[in-house]
N, C-alpha and C positions, 0 to 999 in steps of 0.2 A: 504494500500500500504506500502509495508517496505520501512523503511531508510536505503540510499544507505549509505555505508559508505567513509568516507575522501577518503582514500585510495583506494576503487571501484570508486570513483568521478574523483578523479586527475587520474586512470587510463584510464578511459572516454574521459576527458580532452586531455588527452597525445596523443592517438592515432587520433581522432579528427583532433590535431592541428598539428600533424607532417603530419597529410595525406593532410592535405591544405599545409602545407611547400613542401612539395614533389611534391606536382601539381603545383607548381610554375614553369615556365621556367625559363632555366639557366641565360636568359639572363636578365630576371625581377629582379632573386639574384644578379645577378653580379652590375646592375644598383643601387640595393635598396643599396648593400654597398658601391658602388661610393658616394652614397647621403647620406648618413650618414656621411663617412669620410670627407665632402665638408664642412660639416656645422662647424661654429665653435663649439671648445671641451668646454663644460659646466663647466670646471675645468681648474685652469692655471698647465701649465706642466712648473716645474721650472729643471732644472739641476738635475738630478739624483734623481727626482720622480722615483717612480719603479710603471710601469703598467704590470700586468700579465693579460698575453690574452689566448690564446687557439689555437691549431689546429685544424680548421673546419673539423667536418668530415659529408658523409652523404649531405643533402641538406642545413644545416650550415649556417646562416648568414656567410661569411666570413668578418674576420674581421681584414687580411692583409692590405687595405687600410689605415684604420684607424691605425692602427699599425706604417705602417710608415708614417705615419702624425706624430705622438708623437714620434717616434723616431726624427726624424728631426727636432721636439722641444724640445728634451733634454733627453726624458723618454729612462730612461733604461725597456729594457722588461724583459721577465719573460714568462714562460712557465710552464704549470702543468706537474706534472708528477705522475702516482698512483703507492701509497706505499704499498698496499693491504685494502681488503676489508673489513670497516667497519673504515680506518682510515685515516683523512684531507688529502686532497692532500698538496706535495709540491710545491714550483715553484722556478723556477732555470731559473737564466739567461739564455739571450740567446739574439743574435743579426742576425740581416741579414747578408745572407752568411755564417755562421757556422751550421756544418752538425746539422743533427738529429736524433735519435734512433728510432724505431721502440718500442713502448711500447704497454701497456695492450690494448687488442679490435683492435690492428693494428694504436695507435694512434702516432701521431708523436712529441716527445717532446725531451729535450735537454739532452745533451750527460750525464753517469753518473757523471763525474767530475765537470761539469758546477758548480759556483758555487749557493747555495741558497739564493732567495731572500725573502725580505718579503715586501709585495706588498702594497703602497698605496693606488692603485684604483685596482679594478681588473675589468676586461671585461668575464661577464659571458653567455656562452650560457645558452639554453634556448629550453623547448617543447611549453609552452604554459608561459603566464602572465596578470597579472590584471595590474588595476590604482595606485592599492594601494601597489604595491608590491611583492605580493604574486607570486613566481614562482613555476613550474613543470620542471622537469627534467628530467631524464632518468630512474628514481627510488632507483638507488645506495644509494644519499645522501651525493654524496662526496664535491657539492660547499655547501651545507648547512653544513657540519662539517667543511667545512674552513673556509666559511666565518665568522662562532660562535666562534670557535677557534681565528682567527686573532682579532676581536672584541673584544676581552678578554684583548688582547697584545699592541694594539695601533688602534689610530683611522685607520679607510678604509671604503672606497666607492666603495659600489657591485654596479653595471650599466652591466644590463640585455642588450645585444645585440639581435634582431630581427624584425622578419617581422611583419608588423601592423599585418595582417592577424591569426597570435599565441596569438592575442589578445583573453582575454575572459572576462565575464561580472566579474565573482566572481570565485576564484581559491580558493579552501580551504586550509587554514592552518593548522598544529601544531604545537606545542611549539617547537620542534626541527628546525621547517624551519626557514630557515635564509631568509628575509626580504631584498630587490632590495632596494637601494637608488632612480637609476633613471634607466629607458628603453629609448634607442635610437632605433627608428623603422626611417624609411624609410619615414614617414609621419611624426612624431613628436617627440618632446623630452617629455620623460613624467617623472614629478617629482613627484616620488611614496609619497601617503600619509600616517604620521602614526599613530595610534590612540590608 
């Protein structure tokens, strides 16, 4: 029998778990990110923390609740925005109520002036993920070249946003993936292990 390889694995993986994400009713996502935001935040937000989150697109954890939970305790946001393909996203400010651009894939992030930030925790979606950290994404590479990137620059805490059900037993890595701190699912907080 051949060896599948990483990349045939994790595209396995990706399809798999977005098609359980997708079969999800609206109103199970809407609920599972109610309960995420309700719980307390596993990190203290002091004054002008910078969290960068994401605009959910697709069937998405969203992860506007929680958002403005940490805004309301201090956290400045942050928004991604792609610079082209094959290099880190940035993230740029951004508050409730201030418009938004139309960017790459139809996503919606903040205006070009906004200015940049550089994020203490970031909130990252997410196809699939393990125990241990290991996530799948959409195949680009762009939170794994930020997160490596920012890691480089100053400590940050990647916390994987999603549904238990994008769980998997074992997600394969490579040396380029960048490695989850914790996952907030809808059922538990899970502190990624690292080895």
């Amino acid at each position: 029998m051949a060896k599948i390889s990483p990349e045939d694995f994790k595209a396995e993986l990706r399809q798999l778990s977005l098609a359980k994400r997708d079969a999800m009713p609206a109103e199970t996502r809407a609920a599972a990110a109610e309960t995420i935001a309700a719980r307390p935040f596993p990190y203290e937000i002091k004054p002008g923390t910078v969290v960068s989150a994401y605009s959910p697109m697709q069937s998405e954890l969203n992860p506007v609740p929680l958002m403005r939970k940490l805004a309301d305790a201090g956290a400045t946001l942050a928004l991604p925005v792609v610079v082209g393909r094959g290099k880190p996203l940035i993230m740029r400010e951004w508050a409730f109520g201030q418009p938004l651009s139309t960017g790459t894939w139809g996503i919606r992030e903040p205006m070009p002036d906004a200015p940049e930030a550089w994020p203490d925790i970031l909130l990252v979606p997410l196809a699939c993920f393990d125990r241990k950290g290991n996530r799948i994404g959409y195949g680009a590479g762009y939170y794994d070249l930020t997160i490596n990137r920012l890691r480089v620059l100053k400590p940050v805490v990647a916390i994987g946003l999603a549904f238990y059900a994008q769980h998997a037993a074992v997600v394969p890595s490579t040396p380029r993936d960048a490695r989850l701190d914790l996952v907030l699912t809808e059922r538990e907080l899970i502190e990624c292990g690292r080895k």
